[in-house]
Structures are given as structure tokens and as C-alpha cells.
Backbone bond lengths (Angstrom), bond angles and torsions (degrees), N, CA, C in turn:
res aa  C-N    CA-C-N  psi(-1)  N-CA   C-N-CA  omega(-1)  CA-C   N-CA-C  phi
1 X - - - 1.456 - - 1.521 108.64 -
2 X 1.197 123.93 142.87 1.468 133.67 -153.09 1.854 93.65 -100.97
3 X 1.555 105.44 -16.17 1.499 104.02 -165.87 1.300 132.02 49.22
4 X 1.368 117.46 47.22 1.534 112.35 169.06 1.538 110.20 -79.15
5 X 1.377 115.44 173.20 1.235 113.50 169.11 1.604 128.74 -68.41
6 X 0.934 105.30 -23.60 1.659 113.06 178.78 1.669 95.84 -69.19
7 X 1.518 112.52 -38.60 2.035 94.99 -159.05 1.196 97.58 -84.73
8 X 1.867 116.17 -16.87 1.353 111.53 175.80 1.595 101.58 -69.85
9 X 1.155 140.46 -50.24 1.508 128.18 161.27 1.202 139.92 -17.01
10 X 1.870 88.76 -49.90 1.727 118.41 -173.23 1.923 98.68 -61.93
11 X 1.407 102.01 -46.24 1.508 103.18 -164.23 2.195 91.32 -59.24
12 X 1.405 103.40 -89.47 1.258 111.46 -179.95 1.801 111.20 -13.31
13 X 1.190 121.19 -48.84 1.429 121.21 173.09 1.699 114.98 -63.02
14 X 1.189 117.77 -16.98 1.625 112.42 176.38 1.474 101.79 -64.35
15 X 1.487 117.16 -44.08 1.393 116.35 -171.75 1.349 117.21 -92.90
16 X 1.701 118.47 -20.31 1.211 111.02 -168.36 1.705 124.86 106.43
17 X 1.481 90.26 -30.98 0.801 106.90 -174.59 1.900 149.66 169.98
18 X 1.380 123.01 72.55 1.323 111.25 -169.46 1.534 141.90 -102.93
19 X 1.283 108.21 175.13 1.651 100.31 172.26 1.232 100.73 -76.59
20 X 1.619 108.42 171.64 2.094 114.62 -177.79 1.507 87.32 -60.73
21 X 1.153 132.23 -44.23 1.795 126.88 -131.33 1.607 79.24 -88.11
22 X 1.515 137.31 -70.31 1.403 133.58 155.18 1.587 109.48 11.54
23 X 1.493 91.36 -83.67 1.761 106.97 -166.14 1.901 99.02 -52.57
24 X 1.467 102.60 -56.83 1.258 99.40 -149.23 2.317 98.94 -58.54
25 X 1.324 108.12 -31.58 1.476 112.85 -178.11 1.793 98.72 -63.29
26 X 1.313 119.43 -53.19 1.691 120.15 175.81 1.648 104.70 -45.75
27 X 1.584 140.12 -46.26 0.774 154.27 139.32 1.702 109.14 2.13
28 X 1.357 111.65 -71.32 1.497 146.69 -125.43 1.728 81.11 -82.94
29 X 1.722 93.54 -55.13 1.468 105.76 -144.60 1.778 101.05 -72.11
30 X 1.419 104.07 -53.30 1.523 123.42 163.04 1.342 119.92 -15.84
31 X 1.741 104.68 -64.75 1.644 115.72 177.12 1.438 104.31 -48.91
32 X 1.456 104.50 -39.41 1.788 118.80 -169.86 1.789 104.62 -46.90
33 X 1.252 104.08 -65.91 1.213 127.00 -167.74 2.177 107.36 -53.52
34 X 1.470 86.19 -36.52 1.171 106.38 -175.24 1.415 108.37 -66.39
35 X 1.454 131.70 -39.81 1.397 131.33 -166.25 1.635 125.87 118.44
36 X 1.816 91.42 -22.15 1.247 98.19 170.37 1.640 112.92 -107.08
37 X 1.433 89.53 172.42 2.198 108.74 172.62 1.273 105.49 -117.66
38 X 1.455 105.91 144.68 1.359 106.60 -176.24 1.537 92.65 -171.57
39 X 1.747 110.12 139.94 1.385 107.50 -163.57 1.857 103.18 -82.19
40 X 1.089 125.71 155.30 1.471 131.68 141.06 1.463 120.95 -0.16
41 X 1.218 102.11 -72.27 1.802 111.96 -178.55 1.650 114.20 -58.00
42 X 1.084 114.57 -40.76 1.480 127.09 169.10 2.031 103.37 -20.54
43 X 1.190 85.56 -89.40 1.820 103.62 -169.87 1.264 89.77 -38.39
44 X 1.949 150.70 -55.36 1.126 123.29 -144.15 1.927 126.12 -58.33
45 X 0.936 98.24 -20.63 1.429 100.54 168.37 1.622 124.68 -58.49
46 X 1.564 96.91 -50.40 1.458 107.39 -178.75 1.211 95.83 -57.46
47 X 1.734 128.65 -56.37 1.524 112.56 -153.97 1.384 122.63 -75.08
48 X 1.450 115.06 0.54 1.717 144.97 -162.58 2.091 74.41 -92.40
49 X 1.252 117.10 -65.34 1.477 121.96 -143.46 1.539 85.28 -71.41
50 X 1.074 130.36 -41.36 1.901 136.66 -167.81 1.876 94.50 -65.24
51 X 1.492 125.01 -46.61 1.070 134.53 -162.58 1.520 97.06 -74.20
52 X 1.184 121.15 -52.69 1.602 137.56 178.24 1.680 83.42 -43.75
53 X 1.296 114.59 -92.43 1.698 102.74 -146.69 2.236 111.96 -84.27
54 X 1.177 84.05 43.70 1.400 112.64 169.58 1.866 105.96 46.63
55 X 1.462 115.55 29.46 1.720 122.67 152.81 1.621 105.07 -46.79
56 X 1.277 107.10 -50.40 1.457 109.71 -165.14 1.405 102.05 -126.32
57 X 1.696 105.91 148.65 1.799 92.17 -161.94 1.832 72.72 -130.87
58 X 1.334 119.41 -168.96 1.360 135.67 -171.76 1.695 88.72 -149.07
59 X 1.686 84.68 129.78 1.768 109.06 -178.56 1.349 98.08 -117.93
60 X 1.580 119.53 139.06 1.190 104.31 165.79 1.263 150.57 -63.03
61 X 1.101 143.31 -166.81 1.718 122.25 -171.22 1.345 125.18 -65.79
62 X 1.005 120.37 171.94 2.026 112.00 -133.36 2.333 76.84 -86.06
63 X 0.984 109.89 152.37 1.486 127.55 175.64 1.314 114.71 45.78
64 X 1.324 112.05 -139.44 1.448 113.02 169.19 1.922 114.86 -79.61
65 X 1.101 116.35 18.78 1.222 106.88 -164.07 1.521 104.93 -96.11
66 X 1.582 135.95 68.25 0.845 110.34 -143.23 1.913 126.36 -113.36
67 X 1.893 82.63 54.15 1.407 95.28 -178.74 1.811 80.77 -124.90
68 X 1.109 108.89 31.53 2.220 101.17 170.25 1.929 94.09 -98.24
69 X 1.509 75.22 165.39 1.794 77.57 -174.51 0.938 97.84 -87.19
70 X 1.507 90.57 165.13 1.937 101.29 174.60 1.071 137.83 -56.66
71 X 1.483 129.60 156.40 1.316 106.81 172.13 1.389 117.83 -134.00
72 X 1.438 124.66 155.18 1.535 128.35 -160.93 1.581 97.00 -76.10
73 X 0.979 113.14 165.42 1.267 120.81 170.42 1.781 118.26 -154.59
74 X 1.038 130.14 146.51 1.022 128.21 -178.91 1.912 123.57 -65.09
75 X 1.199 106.69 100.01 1.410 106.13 -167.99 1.607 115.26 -85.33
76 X 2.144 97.66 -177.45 1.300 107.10 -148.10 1.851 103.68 -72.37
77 X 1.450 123.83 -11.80 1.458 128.16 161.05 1.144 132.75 -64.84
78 X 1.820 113.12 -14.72 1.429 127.37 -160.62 1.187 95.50 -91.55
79 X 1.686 111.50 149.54 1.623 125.61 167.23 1.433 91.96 -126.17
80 X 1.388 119.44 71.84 1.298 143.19 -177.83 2.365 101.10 -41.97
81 X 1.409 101.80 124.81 1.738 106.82 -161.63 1.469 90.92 -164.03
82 X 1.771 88.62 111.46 1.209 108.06 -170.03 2.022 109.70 -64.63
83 X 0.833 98.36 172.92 1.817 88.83 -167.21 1.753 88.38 -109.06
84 X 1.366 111.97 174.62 1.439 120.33 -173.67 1.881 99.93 -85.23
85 X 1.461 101.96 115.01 1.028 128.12 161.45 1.766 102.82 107.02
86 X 0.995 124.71 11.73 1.519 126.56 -164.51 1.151 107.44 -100.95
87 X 1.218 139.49 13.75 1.722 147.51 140.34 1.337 100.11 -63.86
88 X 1.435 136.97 -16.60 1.448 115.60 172.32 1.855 113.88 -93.10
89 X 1.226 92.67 -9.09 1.580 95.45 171.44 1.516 118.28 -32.67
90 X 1.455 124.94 -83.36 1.245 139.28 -171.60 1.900 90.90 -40.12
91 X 0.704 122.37 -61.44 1.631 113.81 164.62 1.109 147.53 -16.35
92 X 1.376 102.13 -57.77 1.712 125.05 169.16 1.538 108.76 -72.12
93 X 1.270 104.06 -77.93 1.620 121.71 -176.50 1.739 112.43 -49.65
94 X 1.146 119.27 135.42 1.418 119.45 172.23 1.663 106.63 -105.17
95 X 1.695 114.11 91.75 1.380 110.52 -179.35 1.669 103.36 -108.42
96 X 1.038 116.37 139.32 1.437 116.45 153.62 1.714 138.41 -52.42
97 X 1.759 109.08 134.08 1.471 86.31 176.17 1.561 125.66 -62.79
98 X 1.230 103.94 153.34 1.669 95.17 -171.53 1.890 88.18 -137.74
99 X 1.079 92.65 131.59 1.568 108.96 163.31 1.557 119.14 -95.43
100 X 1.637 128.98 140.79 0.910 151.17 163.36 1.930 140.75 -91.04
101 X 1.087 119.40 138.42 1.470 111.52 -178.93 1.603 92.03 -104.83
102 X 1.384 114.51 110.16 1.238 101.31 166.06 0.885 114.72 -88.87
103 X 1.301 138.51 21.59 1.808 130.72 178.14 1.434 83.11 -101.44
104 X 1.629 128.21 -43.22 1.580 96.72 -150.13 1.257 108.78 -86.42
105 X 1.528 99.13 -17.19 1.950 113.81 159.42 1.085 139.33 -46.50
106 X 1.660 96.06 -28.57 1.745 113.41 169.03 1.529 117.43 -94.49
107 X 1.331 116.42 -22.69 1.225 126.50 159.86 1.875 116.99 -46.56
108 X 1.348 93.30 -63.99 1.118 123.62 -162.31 2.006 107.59 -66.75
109 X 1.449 107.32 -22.91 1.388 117.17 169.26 1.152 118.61 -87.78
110 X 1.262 129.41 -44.04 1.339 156.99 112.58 1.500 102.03 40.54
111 X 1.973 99.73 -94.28 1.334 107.68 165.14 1.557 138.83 -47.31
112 X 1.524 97.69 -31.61 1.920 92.00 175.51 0.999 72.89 -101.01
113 X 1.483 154.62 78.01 1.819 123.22 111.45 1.473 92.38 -98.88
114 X 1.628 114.14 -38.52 1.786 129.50 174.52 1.528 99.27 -33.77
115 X 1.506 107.63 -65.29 1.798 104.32 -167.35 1.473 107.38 -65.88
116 X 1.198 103.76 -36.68 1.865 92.01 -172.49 1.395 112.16 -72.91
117 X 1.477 108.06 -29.55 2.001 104.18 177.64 1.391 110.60 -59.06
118 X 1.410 113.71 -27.56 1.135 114.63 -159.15 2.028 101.89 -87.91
119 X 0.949 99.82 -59.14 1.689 90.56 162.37 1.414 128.81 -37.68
120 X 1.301 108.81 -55.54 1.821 117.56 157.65 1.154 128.28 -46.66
121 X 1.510 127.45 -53.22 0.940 132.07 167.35 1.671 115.19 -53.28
122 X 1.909 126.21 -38.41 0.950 109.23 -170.72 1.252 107.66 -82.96
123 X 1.593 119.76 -8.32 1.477 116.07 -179.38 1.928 116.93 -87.69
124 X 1.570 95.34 -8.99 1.359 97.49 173.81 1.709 120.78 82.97
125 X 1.629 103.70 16.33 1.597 122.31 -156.16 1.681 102.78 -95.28
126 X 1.543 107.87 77.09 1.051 109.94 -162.36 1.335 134.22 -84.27
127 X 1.884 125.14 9.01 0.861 132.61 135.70 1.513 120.66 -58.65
128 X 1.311 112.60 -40.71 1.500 114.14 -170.87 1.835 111.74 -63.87
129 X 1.516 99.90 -21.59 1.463 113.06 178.79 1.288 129.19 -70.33
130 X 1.642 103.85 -37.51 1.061 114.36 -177.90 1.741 112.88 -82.57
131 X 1.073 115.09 -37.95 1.438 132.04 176.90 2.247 93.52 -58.63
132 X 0.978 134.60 -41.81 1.197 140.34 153.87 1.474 118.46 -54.08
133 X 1.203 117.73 -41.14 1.215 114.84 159.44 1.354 136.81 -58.16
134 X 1.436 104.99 -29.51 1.653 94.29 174.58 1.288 111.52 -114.37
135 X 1.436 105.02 27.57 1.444 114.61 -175.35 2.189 99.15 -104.32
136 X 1.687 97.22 -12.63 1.519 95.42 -175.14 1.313 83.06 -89.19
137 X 1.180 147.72 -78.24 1.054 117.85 -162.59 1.744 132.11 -79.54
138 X 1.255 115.06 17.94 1.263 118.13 149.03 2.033 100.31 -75.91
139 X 0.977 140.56 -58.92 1.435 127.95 158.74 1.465 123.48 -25.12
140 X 1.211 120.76 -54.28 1.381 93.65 171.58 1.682 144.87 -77.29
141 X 1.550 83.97 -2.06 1.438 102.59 -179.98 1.687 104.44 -83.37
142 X 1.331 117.96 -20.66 1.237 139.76 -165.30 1.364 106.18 -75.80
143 X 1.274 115.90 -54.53 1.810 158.44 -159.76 1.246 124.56 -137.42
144 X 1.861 96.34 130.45 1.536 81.99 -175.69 1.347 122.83 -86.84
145 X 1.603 114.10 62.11 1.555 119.51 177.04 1.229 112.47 -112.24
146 X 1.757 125.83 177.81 0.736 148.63 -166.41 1.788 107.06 -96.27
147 X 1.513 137.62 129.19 0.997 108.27 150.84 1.334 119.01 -148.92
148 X 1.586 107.78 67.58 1.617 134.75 159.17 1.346 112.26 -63.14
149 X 1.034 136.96 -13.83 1.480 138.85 173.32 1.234 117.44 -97.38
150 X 1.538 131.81 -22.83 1.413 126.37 132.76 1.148 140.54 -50.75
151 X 1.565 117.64 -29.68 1.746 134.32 -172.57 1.583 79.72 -86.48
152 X 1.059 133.69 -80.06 1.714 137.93 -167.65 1.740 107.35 -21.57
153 X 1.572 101.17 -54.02 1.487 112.12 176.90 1.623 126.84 -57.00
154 X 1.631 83.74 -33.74 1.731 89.08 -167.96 1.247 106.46 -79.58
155 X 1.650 116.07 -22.66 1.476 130.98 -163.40 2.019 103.19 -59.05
156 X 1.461 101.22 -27.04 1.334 113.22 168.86 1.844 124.48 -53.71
157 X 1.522 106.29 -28.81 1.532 106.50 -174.48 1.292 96.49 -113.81
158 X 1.271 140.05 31.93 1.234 136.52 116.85 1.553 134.36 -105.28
159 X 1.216 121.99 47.69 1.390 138.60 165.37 1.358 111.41 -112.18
């Protein structure tokens, strides 16, 4: 697996949805399948860097249970692409179904794109703005939210 962020998406989208330790074992098994070894700890960077430019977003714990860990989910930047051999995933791994609110998910992304424009914007980091920019409206296509109050914000680190 080449590990881009999208196939890291692609995986998380077979299930819907996982914890890091989840992803990072789907990871594990994948490389397996693949030919190569590679420890656990490896991937955490990538899935930190996928989470950073919002491929992978974090939902809170799966239902009402809401001391379960989080779980990744395939976000509004991702062009979620399954990796070679990762249709056997759901196979190997024993994950639970897990249901999602995507409104409160989009809400909830919503706001950290709000806090991070707003840091950017006050730092004036105007690549970082624009890359936010087409990440709000990759969100609403994602979610059925609104996110004119991020573009308004960002409109600040380009002046």
C-alpha cells in the first residue's frame, strides 16, 4: 500500500468507520496481504497527517455510548480508493456495525475548520487558507451544513 490519504479513507470507508488502533491493525493486515511487514506505530503519523488535512475526520464515540473511542471516518477532502487487496479487509478484521450522525458530524467538523480558519487567518498563512478553502466547500458537499462562516473568516488571511 502506497498510503496516501485517500486509500487511508478508502480503508476506513469499507467499515464506515474506525478506531486509530482498528485502522492502524487494517493497516497491519493489508501490508500483510501486500507482501510487506511493517509495525503498528509506523502508520500513526500518516493517520495524524490524513486527520490534519481533513481525509479523515474523528466522530465521537460510536452511538450513545459516549465514553467509546473515537472513530475515524472518511472526510469531506477524501476521494476515499480502496488500496490493492483491501476488499478483503471487512473479512479479516472483526469490527462492529457502527452507525453515524452525519449532520452532527458535519456540525462538529464544521467547528474545527471555524477554529483553525480562524488561527490562519489571524496569522495571515495564506496557503494554509486557501487549502481550507476548498476544504469548506468540499464540507458541504460532505454534510448537510453550512460553511459561509468559515469562507467569511478565511476572507481575513487574504487581505
Amino acid at each position: 500500500m502506497s498510503d496516501t490519504k485517500d486509500e487511508l479513507a478508502g480503508v476506513v470507508d469499507l467499515f464506515g468507520g474506525l478506531t486509530r488502533e482498528e485502522l492502524e491493525q487494517a493497516l497491519v493486515e493489508l501490508a500483510f496481504k501486500q507482501g510487506t511487514e511493517v509495525e503498528r506505530e509506523a502508520f500513526a503519523a500518516e493517520i495524524e497527517a490524513a486527520v490534519e488535512d481533513y481525509h479523515l475526520v474523528e466522530a465521537d464515540g460510536d452511538g450513545e455510548d459516549h465514553d467509546a473511542e473515537a472513530l475515524l471516518v472518511s472526510g469531506p477532502a477524501a476521494f476515499p480508493t480502496v488500496p490493492e487487496n483491501g476488499e478483503d479487509l471487512p473479512h479479516i478484521l472483526d469490527v462492529p456495525d457502527r452507525e453515524l450522525d452525519r449532520e452532527g458530524l458535519g456540525e462538529s467538523v464544521a467547528e474545527r475548520l471555524h477554529e483553525e480558519a480562524r488561527t490562519i487567518a489571524a496569522a495571515g498563512d495564506v496557503e494554509r487558507a486557501q487549502e481550507l478553502l476548498d476544504v469548506s466547500y468540499d464540507l458541504e458537499a460532505w454534510a448537510p451544513v453550512e460553511a459561509d462562516r468559515v469562507r467569511e473568516t478565511l476572507d481575513r488571511a487574504f487581505e
